[in-house]
C-alpha positions in Angstrom: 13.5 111.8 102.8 10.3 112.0 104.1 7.2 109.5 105.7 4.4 109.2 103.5 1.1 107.2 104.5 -1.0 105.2 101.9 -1.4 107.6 98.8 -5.1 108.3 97.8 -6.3 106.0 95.0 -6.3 109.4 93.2 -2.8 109.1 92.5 -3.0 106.3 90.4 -6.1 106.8 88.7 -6.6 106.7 84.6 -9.4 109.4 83.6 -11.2 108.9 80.9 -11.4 110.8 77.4 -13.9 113.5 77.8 -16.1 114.9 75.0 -14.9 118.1 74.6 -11.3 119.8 74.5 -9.3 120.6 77.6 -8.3 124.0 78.4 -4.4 124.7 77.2 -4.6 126.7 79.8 -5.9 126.3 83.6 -5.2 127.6 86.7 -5.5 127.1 90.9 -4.9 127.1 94.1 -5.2 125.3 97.3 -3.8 125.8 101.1 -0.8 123.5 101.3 -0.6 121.9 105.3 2.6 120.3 103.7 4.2 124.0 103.3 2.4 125.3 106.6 -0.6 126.9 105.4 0.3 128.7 102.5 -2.0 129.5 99.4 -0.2 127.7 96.6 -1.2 128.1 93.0 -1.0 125.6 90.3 -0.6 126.2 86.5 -1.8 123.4 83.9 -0.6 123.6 80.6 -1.9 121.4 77.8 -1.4 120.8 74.4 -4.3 122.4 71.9 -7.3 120.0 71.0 -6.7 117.5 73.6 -9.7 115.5 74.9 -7.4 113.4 77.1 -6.2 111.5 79.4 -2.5 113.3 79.2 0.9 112.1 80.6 1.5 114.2 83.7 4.9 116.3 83.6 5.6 118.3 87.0 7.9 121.0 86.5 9.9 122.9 89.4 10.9 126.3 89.5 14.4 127.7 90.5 15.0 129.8 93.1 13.1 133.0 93.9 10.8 131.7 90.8 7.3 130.6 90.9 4.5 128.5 88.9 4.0 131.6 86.9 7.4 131.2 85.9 7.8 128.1 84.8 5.3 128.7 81.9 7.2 132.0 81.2 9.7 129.8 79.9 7.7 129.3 76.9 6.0 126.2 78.1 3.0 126.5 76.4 4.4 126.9 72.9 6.6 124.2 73.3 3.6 122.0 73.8 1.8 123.4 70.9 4.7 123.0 68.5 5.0 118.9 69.6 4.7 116.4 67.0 1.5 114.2 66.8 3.2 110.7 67.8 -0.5 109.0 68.0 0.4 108.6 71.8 -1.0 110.3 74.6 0.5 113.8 74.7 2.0 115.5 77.8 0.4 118.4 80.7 2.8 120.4 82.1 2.0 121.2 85.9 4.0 124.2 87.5 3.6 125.1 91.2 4.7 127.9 93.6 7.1 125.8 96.2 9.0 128.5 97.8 12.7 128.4 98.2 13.4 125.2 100.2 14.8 122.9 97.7 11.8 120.8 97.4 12.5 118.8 100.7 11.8 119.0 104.3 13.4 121.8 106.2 14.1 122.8 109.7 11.3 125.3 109.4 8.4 122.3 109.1 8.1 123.2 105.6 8.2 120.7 102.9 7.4 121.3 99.5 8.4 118.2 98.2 5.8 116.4 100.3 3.4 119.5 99.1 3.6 117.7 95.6 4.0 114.2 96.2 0.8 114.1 99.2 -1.4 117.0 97.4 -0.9 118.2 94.1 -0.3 114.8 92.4 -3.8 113.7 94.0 -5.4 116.7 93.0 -4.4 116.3 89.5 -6.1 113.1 88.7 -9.1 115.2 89.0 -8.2 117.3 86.0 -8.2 115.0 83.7 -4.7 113.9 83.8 -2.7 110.7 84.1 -1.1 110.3 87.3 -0.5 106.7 87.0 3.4 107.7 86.5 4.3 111.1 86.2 7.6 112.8 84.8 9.7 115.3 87.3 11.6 118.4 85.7 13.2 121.3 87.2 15.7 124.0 86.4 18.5 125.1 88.9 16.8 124.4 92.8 14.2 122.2 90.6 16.2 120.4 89.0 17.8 119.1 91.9 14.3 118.8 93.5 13.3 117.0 90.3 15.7 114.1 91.1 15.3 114.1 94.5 11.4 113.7 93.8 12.0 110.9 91.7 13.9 109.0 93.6 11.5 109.1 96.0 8.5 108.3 94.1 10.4 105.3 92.3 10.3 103.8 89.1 7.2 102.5 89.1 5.1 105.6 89.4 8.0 107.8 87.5 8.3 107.6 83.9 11.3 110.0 83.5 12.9 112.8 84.9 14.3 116.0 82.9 17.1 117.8 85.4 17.9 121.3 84.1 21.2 123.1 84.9 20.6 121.7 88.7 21.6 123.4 92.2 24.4 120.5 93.2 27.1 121.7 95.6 30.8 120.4 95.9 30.5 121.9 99.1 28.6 123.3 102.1 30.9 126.5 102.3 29.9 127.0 98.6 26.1 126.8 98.6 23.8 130.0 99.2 23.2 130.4 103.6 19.5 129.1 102.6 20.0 126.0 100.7 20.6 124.1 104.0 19.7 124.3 107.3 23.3 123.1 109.2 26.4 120.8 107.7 25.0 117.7 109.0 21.7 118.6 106.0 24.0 119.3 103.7 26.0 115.7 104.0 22.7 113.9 104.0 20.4 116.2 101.4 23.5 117.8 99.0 23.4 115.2 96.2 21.2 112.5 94.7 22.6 109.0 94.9 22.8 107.4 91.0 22.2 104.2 91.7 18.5 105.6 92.6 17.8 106.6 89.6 19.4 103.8 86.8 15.8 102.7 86.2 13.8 105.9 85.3 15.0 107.4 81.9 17.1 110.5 82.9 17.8 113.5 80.9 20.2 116.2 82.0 21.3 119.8 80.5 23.8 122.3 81.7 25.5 125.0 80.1 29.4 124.8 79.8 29.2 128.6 81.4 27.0 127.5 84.2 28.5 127.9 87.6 26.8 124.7 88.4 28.6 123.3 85.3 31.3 121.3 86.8 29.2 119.9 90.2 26.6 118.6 87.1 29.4 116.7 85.3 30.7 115.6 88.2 27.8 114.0 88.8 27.0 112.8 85.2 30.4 111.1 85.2 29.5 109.1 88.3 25.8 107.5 86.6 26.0 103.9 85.5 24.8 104.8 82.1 25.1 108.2 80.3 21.8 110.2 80.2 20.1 112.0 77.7 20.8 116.0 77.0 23.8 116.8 77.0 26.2 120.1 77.8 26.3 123.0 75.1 27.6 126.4 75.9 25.3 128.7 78.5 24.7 129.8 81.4 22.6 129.8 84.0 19.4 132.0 82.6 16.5 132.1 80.6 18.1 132.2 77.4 19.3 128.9 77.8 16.9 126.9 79.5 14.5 128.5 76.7 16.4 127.4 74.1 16.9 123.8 75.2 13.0 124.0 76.8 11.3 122.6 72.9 13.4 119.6 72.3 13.4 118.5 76.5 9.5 118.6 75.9 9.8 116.3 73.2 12.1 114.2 74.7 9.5 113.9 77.3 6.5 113.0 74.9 8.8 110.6 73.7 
């Protein structure tokens, strides 16, 4: 999708435990060259009580959404209510990345390289563990959430949570933003299974969503059936709150 030079040692560093709590809460910002300038703010949720190092989970807004968001979603009592395993829990890490699918665009804007290239480096900072990370997403995130994957492999991802994702049967049928000419949509419309049969893979869609069929459609095509599952919904908070606790835990897990 995209060229990416060596990654900073950042990226695959293990903090360790500090001597005080974390902040459930923190949050950021930083001028993103990957998204052409623009200030881009980060949200880090944590479980309560943690002294770390946590499991990294980078979430991706829809559409028209933003880091802010994400956590709306209830994120942060999802994290509160997990159960205590006696592994190392799970951050949650929203960030704004515009409207452009989480990829690069005609425009020179790429906010999938904004994440891969700067946030994920910055992260290791916070006392997170960015050794492998987990992608998740809802609608445009979603898709960006496999997409993401894919492209930061197996080795580095340790699962990937796709929530009632933006995937197109057609050009003709996809918003005049999503992409930039036919020729991106051929190459950019869907994510190729057989890229992600090694990272665990959960998927969720409502039976009302209008991005139910595409989603099944592409379920039905993966070598092995993921986690989640299709209950009826549609394609709005409700939902994607509802199903938001146990795809957390699944997650932890």
């Amino acid at each position: 999708l995209w060229a990416l030079g060596a990654l900073p040692d950042a990226t695959r560093a293990r903090p360790a435990p500090l001597n005080s709590p974390l902040p459930t809460r923190e949050e950021g910002s930083f001028i993103s060259a990957a998204r052409g300038g623009k200030n881009t703010k980060w949200i880090i949720a944590r479980p309560p009580g943690q002294t770390g190092p946590l499991r990294t989970v980078i979430a991706l807004h829809g559409l028209d959404s933003d880091a802010a968001g994400v956590m709306n979603l209830g994120v942060e009592d999802a994290l509160a209510k997990l159960p205590a395993t006696g592994k190392p829990s799970i951050a949650v890490v929203s960030v704004d990345g515009g409207n452009g699918y989480w990829r690069p665009r005609a425009s020179g804007e790429d906010s999938g390289a904004m994440v891969l290239g700067e946030l994920i480096p910055m992260l290791a900072g916070k006392g997170l563990d960015t050794s492998q990370v987990a992608f998740m997403g809802w609608s445009m995130g979603g898709y960006g959430a496999m997409r993401l994957a894919s492209r930061w492999g197996a080795a580095r991802t340790f699962a990937i949570c796709a929530v009632s994702p933006a995937l197109y049967l057609t050009y003709w049928g996809a918003p005049r933003d999503a992409f930039d000419s036919l020729d991106d949509f051929r190459k950019n419309s869907t994510v190729n299974p057989a890229e992600l049969t090694s990272i665990p893979l959960r998927v969720d869609c409502g039976t009302g969503d209008g991005f139910y069929i595409a989603t099944r459609e592409f379920v039905n095509r993966l070598p092995r059936q993921p986690a989640g599952g299709f209950e009826p919904g549609g394609h709005d908070a409700d939902y994607w709150r509802a199903q938001l606790p146990g795809e957390l835990a699944w997650l932890a897990s």
